[in-house]
C-alpha positions as CSV (number, residue, x, y, z in Angstrom):
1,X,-62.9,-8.6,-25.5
2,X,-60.5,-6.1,-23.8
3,X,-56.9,-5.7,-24.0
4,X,-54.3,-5.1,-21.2
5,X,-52.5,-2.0,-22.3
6,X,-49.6,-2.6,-19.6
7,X,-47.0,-3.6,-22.5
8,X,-45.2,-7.2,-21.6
9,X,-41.4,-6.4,-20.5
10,X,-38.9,-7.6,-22.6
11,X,-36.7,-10.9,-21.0
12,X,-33.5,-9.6,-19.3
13,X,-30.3,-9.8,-21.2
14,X,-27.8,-11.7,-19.4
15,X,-24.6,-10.0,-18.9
16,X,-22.1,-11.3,-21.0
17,X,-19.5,-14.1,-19.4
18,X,-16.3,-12.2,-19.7
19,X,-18.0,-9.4,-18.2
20,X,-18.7,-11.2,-14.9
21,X,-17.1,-9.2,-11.9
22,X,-15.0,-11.1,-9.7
23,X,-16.3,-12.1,-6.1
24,X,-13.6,-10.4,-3.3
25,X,-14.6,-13.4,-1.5
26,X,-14.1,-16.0,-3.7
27,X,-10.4,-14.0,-4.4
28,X,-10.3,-13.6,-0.9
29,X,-10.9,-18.0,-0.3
30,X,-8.4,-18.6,-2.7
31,X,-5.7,-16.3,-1.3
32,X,-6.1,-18.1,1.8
33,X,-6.0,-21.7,0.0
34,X,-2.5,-21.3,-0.7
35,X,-1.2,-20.2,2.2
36,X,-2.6,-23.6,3.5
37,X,-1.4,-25.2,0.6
38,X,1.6,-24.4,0.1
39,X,2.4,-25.2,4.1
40,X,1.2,-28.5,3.4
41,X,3.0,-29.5,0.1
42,X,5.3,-26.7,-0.8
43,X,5.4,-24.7,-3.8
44,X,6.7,-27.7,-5.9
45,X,3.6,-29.6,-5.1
46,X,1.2,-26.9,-5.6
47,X,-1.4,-27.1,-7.6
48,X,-4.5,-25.4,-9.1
49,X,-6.3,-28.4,-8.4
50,X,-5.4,-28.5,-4.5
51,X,-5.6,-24.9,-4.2
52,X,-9.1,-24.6,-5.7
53,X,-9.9,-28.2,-4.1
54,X,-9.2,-26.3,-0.6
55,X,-11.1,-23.2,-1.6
56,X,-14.1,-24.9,-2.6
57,X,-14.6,-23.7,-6.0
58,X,-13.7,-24.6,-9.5
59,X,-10.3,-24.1,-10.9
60,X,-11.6,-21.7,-13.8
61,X,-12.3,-19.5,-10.6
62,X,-8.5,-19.5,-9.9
63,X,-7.5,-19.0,-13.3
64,X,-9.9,-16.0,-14.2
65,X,-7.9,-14.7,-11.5
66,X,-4.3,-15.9,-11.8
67,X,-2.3,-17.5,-15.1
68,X,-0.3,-19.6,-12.8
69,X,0.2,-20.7,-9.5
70,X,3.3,-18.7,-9.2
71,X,1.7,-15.3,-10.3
72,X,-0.4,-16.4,-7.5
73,X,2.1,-16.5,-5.0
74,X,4.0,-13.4,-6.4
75,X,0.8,-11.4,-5.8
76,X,0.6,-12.6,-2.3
77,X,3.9,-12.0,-1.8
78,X,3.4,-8.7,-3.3
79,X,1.0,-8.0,-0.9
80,X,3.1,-7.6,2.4
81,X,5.9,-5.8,0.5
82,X,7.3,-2.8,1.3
83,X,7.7,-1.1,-2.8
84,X,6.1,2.1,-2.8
85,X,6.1,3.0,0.3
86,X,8.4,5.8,1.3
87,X,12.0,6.3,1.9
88,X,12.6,6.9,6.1
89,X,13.6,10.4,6.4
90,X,13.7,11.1,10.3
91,X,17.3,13.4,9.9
92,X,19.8,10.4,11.3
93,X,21.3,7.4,9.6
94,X,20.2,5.4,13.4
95,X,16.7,7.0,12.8
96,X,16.7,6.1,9.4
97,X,17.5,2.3,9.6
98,X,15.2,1.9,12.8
99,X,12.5,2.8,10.6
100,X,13.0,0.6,8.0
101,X,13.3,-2.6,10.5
102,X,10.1,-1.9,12.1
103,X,8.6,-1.8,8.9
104,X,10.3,-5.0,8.0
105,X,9.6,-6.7,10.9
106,X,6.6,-6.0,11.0
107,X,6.4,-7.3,7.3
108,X,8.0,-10.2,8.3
109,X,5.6,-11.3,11.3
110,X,3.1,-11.3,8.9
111,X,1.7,-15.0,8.5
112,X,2.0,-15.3,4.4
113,X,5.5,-14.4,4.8
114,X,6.3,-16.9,7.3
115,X,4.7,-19.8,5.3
116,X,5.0,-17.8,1.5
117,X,9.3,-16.8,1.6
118,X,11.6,-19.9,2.9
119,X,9.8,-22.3,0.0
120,X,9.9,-19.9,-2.7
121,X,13.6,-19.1,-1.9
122,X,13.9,-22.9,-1.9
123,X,12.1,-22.8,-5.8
124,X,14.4,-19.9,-6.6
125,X,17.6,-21.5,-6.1
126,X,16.5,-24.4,-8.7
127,X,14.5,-22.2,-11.2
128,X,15.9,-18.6,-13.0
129,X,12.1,-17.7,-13.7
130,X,11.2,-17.4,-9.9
131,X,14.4,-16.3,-8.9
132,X,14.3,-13.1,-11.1
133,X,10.1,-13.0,-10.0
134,X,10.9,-13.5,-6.4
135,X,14.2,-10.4,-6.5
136,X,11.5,-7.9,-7.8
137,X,9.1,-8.6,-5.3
138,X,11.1,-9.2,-2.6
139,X,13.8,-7.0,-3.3
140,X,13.5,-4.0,-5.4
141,X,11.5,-2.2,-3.0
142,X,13.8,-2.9,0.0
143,X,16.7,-1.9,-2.3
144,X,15.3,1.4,-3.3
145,X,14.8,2.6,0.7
146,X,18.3,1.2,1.5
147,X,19.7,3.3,-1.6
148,X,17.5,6.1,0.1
149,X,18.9,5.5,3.5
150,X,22.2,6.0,2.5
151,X,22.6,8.6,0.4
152,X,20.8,10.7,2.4
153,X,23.1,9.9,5.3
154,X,25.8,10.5,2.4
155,X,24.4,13.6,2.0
156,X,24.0,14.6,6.1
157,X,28.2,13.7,6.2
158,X,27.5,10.7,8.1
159,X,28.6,8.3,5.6
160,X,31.6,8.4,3.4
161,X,31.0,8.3,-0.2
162,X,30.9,4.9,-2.2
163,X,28.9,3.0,0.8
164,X,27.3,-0.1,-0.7
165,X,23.7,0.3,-0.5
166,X,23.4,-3.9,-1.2
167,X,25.7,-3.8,2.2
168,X,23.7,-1.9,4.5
169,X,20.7,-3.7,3.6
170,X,22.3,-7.1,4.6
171,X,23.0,-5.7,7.5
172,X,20.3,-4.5,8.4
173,X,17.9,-7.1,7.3
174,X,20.0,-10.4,7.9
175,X,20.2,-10.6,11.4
176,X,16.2,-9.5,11.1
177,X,15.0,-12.4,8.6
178,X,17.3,-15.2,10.9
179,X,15.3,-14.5,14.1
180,X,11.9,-13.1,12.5
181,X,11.5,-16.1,9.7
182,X,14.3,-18.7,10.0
183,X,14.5,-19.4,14.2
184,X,11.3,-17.8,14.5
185,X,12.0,-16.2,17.9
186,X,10.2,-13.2,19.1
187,X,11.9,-10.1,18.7
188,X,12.7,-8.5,22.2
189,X,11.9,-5.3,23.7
190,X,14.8,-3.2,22.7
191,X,16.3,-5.2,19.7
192,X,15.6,-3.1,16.6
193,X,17.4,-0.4,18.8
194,X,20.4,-2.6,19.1
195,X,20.2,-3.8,15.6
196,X,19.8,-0.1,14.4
197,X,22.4,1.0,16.2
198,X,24.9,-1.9,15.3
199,X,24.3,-1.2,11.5
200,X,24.6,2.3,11.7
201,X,27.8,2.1,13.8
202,X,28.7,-1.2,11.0
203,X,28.1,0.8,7.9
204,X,30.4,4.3,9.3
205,X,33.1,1.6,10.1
206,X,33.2,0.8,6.5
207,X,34.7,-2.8,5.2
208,X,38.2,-1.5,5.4
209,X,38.1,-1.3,9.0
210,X,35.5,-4.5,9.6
211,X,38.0,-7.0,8.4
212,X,41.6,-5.5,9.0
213,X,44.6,-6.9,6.6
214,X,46.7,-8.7,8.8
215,X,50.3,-8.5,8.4
């Protein structure tokens, strides 16, 4: 009687659970659940049952992924904005702001932000925990280029000392988020031009001058 000398391989070892890597797809159907869900109900709504429901997988898959279903808006939201990216430095305050509204219109065209932003602002109004969540994502990059913006023109002798960075960001991007998110109007050929323009001319006005004490 002969033996096979081929030795027998030894049964795979299964990767442990925690070790599993997550699917970009799966990340990727789930991302897009809540965009449809939260257009449908709104973030008060919102669950991790409709949201996995609509992705077609289990709700563990959303939680390996997200603690809650606001960290899971947050990270959308934290997709489309602008922190990190780098302060406009084209050598004019007009240059300056023009660059920063085409980056935040272009942000602001972007579908998440048109379905993601007017609920959770609703949501912040009625809960401190998003509100402060919502300011650093929203804001603190925004913040840091106008800061940029300004004292650079500060710096040029464009703008007086003391301009409120807070200010010129309002300026800039208020008019922007009315017609971009709120009206949702296209935004003409030549408008960020105008708006540029207007804010620039605005901000080296300053707030004495805007609203004049009347006698």
């Amino acid at each position: 009687m002969t033996t096979d000398p081929t030795p027998t391989p030894a049964p795979a070892r299964r990767a442990p659970a925690g070790a599993a890597v997550l699917r970009e797809d799966v990340t990727e159907a789930i991302r897009a659940a809540v965009v449809e869900e939260l257009a449908a109900v709104g973030f008060a709504r919102m669950s991790i049952e409709g949201i996995a429901r609509r992705a077609g997988v289990g709700k563990t898959a959303v939680y390996r992924r997200w603690k809650s279903k606001l960290h899971l808006v947050l990270d959308l939201v934290g997709a489309f904005a602008v922190d990190g990216l780098p302060v406009p430095a084209t050598g004019s305050l007009y240059g300056d702001v023009r660059a920063l509204l085409e980056v935040m219109s272009h942000v602001l065209r972007h579908p998440v932000a048109s379905a993601v932003i007017p609920d959770l602002l609703v949501e912040a109004a009625r809960n401190p925990e998003i509100a402060d969540a919502v300011r650093g994502a929203l804001l603190d990059g925004e913040r840091r280029m106008a800061e940029g913006i300004v004292s650079d023109a500060v710096a040029r002798g464009e703008l007086p000392p003391g301009v409120d960075a807070g200010r010129a960001l309002d300026l800039a991007i208020g008019p922007l988020y009315w017609r971009q998110v709120v009206v949702r109007d296209e935004v003409p050929a030549g408008y960020l031009d105008d708006l540029a323009r207007s804010v620039a001319a605005g901000l080296a006005a300053g707030p004495e001058r805007d609203c004049p004490e009347r006698a």
